[in-house]
C-alpha positions in Angstrom: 0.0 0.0 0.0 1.5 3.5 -0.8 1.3 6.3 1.7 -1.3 9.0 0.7 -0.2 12.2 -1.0 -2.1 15.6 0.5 -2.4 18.0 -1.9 -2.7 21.4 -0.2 -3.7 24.4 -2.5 -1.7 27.5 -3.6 -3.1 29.7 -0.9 -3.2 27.0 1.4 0.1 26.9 1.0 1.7 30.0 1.5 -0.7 30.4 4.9 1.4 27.3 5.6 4.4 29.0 5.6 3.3 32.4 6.9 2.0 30.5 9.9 5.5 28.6 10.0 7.5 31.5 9.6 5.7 33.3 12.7 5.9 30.4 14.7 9.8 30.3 14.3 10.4 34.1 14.6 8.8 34.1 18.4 7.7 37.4 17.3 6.7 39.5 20.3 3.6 41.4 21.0 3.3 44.3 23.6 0.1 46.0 24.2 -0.2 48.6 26.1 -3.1 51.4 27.0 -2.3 54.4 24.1 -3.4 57.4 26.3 -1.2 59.4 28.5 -0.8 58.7 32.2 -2.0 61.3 34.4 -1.2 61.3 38.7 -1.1 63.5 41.1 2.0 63.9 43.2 2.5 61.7 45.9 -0.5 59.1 44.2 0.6 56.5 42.4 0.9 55.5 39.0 0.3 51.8 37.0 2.1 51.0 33.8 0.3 48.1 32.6 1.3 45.9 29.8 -0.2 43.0 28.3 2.6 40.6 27.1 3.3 37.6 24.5 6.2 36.1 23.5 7.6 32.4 23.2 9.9 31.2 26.4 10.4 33.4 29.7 11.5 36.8 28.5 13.8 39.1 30.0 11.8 42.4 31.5 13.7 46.1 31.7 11.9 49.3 32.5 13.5 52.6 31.7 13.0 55.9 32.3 13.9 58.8 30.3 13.3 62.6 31.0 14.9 66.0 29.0 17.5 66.4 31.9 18.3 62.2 33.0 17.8 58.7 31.6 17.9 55.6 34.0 16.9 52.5 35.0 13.8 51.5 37.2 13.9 47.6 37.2 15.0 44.5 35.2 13.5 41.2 35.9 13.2 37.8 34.7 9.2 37.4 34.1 8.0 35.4 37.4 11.0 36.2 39.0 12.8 38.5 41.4 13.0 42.2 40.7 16.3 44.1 40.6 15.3 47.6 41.6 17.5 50.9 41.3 18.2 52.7 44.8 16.7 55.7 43.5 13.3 53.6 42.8 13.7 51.1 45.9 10.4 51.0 48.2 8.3 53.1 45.7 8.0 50.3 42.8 6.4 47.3 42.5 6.5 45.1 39.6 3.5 42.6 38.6 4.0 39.5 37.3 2.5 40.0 33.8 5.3 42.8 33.2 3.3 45.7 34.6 5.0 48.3 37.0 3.7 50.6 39.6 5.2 53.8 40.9 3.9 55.0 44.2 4.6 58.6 46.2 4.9 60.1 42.6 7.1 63.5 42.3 7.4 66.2 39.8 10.5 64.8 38.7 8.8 61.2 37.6 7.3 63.4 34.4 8.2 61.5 32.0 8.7 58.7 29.0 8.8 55.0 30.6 10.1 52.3 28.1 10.0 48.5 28.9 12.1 46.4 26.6 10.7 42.4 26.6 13.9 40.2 25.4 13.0 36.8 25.0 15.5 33.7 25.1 16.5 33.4 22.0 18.0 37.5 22.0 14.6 38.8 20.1 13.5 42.1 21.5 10.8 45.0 21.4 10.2 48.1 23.8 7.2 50.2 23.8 7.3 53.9 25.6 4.4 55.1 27.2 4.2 58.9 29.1 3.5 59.6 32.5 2.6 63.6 33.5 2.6 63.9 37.0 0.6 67.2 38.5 0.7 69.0 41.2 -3.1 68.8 42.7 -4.3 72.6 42.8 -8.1 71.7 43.6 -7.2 71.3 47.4 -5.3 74.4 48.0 -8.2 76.3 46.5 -10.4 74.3 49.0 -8.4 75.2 51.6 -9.0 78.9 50.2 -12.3 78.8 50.1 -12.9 77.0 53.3 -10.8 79.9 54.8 -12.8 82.6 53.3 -15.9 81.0 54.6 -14.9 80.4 58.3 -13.6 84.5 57.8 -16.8 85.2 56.4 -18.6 83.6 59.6 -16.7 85.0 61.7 -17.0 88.5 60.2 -20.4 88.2 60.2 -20.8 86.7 64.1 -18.7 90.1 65.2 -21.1 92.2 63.1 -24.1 91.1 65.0 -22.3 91.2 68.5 -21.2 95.0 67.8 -24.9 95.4 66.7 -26.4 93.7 70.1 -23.5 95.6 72.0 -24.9 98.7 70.5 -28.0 97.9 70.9 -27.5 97.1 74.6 -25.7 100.5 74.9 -28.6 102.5 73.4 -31.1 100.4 75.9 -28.4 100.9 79.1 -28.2 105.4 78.0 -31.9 105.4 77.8 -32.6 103.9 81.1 -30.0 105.9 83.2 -31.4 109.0 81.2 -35.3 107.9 82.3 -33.5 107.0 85.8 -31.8 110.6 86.1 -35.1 112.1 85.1 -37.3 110.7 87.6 -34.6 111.6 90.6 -34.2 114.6 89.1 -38.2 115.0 88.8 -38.1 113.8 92.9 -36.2 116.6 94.1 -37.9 119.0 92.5 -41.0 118.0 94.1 -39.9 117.4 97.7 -40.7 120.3 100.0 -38.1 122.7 101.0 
């Protein structure tokens, strides 16, 4: 008995090899969130990534400003973090790949890249932006909530100088009705 021949089609063919080729390139994919990251200073910031790639790749995170360029964290994915001093006790890594910054400053505005190296030396980075902003809202509540308890208290005086008038203008009348009626006495006692 001979072995059976399969005859695949043209196009079934070359979806053969396009499927073979991206098998054996261990192509990787990085998908990240494409807006901006926004925080407030001191809050906390999460850089989330969605990974895939063939084998346990090698994860890096950078970041790069106008005035400085340095590393946050390099990690082996499901393994231990290496964390820069300048970053120690304010990152955490996840272990999908995804980073979180914590007591944000100023100074973390920025562009964050994290560079996925897989085993077989194949790499990729994607850069997202973090803005970090100083939160005006609450010194303007503070403001405000100053002008009000001024504003209370401006008006509580008001009224107590009005009463204290007030009371003055009853106390004057009385003496003066007082005085008049001693005054009235005396002039009617006998000599």
């Amino acid at each position: 008995m001979r072995p059976a021949c399969i005859r695949l089609s043209e196009n079934t063919q070359i979806l053969y090899l396009i499927f073979c080729l991206c098998h054996y390139t261990q192509a990787i994919t990085i998908q990240v969130p494409r807006s901006p990251i926004t925080a407030p200073v001191q809050g906390r910031a999460l850089f989330s990534v969605d990974i895939t790639c063939t084998g346990t790749p090698a994860i890096r995170w950078m970041f790069s400003s106008v005035s400085k360029q340095q590393s946050i964290a390099a990690w082996m994915l499901g393994g231990a973090a290496n964390v820069t001093k300048m970053y120690e006790g304010r990152v955490q890594t996840h272990p999908n790949g995804s980073l979180t910054i914590s007591h944000l400053r100023l100074q973390d505005s920025g562009y964050y890249t994290i560079t996925v190296t897989e085993p077989s030396g194949n790499s990729k980075d994607v850069c997202m932006v973090l803005s970090v902003t100083e939160v005006l809202y609450e010194d303007i509540q503070y403001f405000i909530v100053f002008i009000i308890v001024l504003g209370t208290l401006a008006a509580f005086l008001m009224l107590c100088m009005w009463l204290l008038n007030k009371l003055h203008n009853f106390i004057k009348a009385w003496r003066q009705r007082r005085c008049l009626a001693e005054h009235n006495e005396t002039e009617l006692q006998p000599l």
